[in-house]
C-alpha positions as CSV (number, residue, x, y, z in Angstrom):
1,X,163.3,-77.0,-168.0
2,X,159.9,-78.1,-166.6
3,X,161.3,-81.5,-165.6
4,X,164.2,-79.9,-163.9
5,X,161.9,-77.9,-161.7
6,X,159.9,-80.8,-160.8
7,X,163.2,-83.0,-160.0
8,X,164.0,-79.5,-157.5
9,X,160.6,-79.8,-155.9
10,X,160.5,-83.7,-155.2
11,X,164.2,-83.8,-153.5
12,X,163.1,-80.9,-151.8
13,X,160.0,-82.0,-150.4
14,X,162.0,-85.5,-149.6
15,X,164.6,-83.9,-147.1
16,X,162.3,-82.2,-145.5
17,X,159.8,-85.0,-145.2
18,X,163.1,-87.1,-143.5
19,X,163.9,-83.6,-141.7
20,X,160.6,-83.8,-139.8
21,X,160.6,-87.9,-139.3
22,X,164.0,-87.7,-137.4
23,X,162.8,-85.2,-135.2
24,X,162.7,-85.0,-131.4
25,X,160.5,-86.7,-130.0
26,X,160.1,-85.9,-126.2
27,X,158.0,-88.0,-123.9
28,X,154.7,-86.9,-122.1
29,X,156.8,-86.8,-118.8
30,X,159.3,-84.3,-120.2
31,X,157.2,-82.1,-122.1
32,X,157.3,-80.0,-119.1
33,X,160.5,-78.8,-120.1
34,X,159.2,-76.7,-123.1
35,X,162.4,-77.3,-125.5
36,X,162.6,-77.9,-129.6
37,X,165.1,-79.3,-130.7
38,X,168.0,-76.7,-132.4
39,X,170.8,-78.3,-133.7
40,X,173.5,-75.3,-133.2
41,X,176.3,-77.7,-133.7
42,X,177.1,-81.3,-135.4
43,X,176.4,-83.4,-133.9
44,X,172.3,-82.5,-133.5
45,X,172.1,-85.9,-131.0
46,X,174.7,-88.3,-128.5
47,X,174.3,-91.6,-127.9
48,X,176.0,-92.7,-124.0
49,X,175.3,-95.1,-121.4
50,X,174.5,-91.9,-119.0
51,X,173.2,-93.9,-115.8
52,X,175.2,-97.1,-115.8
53,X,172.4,-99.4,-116.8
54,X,173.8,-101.1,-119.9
55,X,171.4,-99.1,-122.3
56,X,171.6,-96.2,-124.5
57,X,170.7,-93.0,-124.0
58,X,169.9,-90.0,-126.2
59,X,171.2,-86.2,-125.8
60,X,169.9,-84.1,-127.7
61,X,171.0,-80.0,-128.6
62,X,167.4,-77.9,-128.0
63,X,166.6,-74.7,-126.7
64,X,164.1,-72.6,-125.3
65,X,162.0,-71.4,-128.6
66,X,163.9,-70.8,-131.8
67,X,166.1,-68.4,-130.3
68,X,166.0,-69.1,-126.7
69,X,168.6,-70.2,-124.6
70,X,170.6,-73.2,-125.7
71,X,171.1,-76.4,-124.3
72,X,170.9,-80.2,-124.0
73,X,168.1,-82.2,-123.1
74,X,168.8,-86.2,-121.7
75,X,166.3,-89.0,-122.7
76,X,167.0,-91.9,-120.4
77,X,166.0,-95.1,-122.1
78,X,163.3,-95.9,-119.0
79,X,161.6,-92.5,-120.1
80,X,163.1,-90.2,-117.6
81,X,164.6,-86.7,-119.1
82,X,167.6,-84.5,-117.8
83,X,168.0,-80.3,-119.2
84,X,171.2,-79.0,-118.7
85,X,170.8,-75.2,-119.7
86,X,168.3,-74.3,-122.0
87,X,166.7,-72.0,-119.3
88,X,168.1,-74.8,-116.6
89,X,171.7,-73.8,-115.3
90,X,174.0,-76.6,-114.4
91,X,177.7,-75.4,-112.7
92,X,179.8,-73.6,-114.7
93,X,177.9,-73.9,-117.9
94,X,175.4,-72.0,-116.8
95,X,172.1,-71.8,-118.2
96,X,172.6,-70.9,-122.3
97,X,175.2,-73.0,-123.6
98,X,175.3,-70.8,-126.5
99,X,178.8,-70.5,-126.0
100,X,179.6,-74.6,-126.7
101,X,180.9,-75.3,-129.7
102,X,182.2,-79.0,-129.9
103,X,180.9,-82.0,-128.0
104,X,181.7,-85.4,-127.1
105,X,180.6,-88.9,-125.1
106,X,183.2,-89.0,-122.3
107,X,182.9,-93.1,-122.2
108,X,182.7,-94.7,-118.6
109,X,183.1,-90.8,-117.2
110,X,182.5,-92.2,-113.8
111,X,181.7,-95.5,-112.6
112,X,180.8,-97.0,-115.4
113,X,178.2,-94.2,-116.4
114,X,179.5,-92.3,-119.6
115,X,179.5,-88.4,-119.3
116,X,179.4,-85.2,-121.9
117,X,182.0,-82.9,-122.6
118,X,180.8,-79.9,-123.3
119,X,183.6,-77.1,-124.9
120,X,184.6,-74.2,-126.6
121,X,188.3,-74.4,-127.4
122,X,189.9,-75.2,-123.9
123,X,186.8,-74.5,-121.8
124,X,184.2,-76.5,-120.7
125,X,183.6,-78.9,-118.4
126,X,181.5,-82.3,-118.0
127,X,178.1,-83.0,-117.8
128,X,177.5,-86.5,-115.3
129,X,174.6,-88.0,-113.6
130,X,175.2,-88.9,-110.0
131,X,172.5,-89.8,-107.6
132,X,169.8,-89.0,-110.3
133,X,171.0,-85.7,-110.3
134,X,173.2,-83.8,-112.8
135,X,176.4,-82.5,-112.1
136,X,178.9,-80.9,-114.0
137,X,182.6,-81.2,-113.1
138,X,185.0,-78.0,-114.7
139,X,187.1,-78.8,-117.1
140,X,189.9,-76.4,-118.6
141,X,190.0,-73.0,-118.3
């Protein structure tokens, strides 16, 4: 029984050791944003090409505290960061995407630069960078 127990405790404190190591990380110059990380929804994190350059980027599902408002935060690969909701409203989606629940890398969105579809059922919309700003384009409704 004892060994049982102790086989619990190690795979236990295993996945959360991993849980912690693949946490965000979010640079020094978007720390000003004031997001965790909240994974709401599978995937947690998106790979895309979000500016064009030939390089991947990482979104990532965060919010505002625990239970704050939801959203996504953008690490470009040169250190820049993008928040669409989470306390930051973009279009249509607003400024919780609490609402979303499926998303996808919309590849080569627009010129070149791949985009996020953001969704619940038949509504959404995408999520695009144009002139280093974002922009969100409605989908179905």
């Amino acid at each position: 029984m004892i060994m049982i127990w102790l086989a619990v405790l190690t795979c236990f404190s295993f996945s959360q050791a991993n849980s912690r190591a693949s946490g965000l990380s979010i640079p020094a110059a978007c720390s000003k944003k004031d997001v965790i990380e909240n994974c709401w929804i599978k995937p947690c994190h998106q790979d895309l090409d979000f500016d064009g350059d030939g390089k991947l980027d990482r979104a990532h599902l965060v919010s505002k505290g625990s239970d704050g408002p939801k959203g996504i935060l953008i690490l470009m690969n040169g250190g820049k960061c993008f928040l669409a909701g989470a306390g930051d409203s973009i279009g249509a989606g607003g400024e919780n995407f609490y609402w979303m629940n499926t998303w996808s890398v919309y590849k080569a969105y627009r010129d070149r630069k791949d985009g996020l579809s953001v969704y619940k059922e038949e509504i959404g919309g995408t999520i695009f960078l144009e002139k280093a700003q974002l922009n969100w384009e409605q989908g179905g409704d």
